[in-house]
N, C-alpha and C positions, 0 to 999 in steps of 0.2 A: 663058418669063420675060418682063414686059411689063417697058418701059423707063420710069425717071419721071426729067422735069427737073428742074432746081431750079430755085425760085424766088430770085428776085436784087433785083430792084429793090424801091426802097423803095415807090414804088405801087401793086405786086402786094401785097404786107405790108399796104397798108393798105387793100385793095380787100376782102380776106379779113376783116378784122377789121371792117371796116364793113356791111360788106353778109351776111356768110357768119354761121352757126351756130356752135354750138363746145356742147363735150363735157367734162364734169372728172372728175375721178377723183383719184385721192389722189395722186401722183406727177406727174402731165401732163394737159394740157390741149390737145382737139382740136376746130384752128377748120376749121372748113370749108366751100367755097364752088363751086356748079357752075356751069361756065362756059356760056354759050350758045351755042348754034348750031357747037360743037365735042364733038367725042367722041374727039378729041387723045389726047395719053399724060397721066395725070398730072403734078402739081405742085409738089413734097414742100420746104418750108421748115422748117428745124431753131432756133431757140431757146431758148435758157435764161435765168433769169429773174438777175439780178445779184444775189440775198439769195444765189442760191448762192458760196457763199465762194472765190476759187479760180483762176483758169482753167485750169489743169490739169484741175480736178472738172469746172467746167463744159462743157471740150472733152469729156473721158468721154463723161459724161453727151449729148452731142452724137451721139458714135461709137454708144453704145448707143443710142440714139434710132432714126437712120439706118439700123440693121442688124435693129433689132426691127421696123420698116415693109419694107425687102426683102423680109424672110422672110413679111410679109403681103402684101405686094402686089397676089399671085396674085387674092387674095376681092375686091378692091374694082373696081368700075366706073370705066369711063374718062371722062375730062373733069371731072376735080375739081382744086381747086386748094388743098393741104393744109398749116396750119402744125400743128405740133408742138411745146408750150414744156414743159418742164422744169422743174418745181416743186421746192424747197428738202423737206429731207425732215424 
């Protein structure tokens, strides 16, 4: 089982968003960004978007986020730095 950080600071959030890719799909949105000259653990930053009504929903919505990347983990390559946001349904 590989281990992934969190991302925390608000510079890493916007290192990702600036410079990194990103991925949509109908529920969530995957930005992503490879770091250089590290092949480190992962990065994994969780988000949800405020149109979702809530913070109860949006904490969920958080939990399942989180638990749906564990259980992927395994497949993906080391040294990424990963937000996750959560789209209104």
């Amino acid at each position: 089982m590989k281990h992934t950080e969190p991302l925390r600071k608000n510079y890493e959030f916007a290192r990702v968003y600036k410079k990194g890719r990103f991925l949509v799909s109908g529920f969530v949105v995957l930005h992503y960004f490879k770091r250089r000259g590290t092949a480190g653990p992962n990065r994994l930053g969780v988000t949800v978007s405020r149109k979702v009504t809530g913070s109860v929903r949006r904490n969920r919505i958080k939990r399942l986020l989180r638990e749906s990347f564990r259980l992927q983990e395994h497949e993906l390559a080391d040294g990424y730095d990963i937000i996750l946001t959560g789209r209104r349904d």
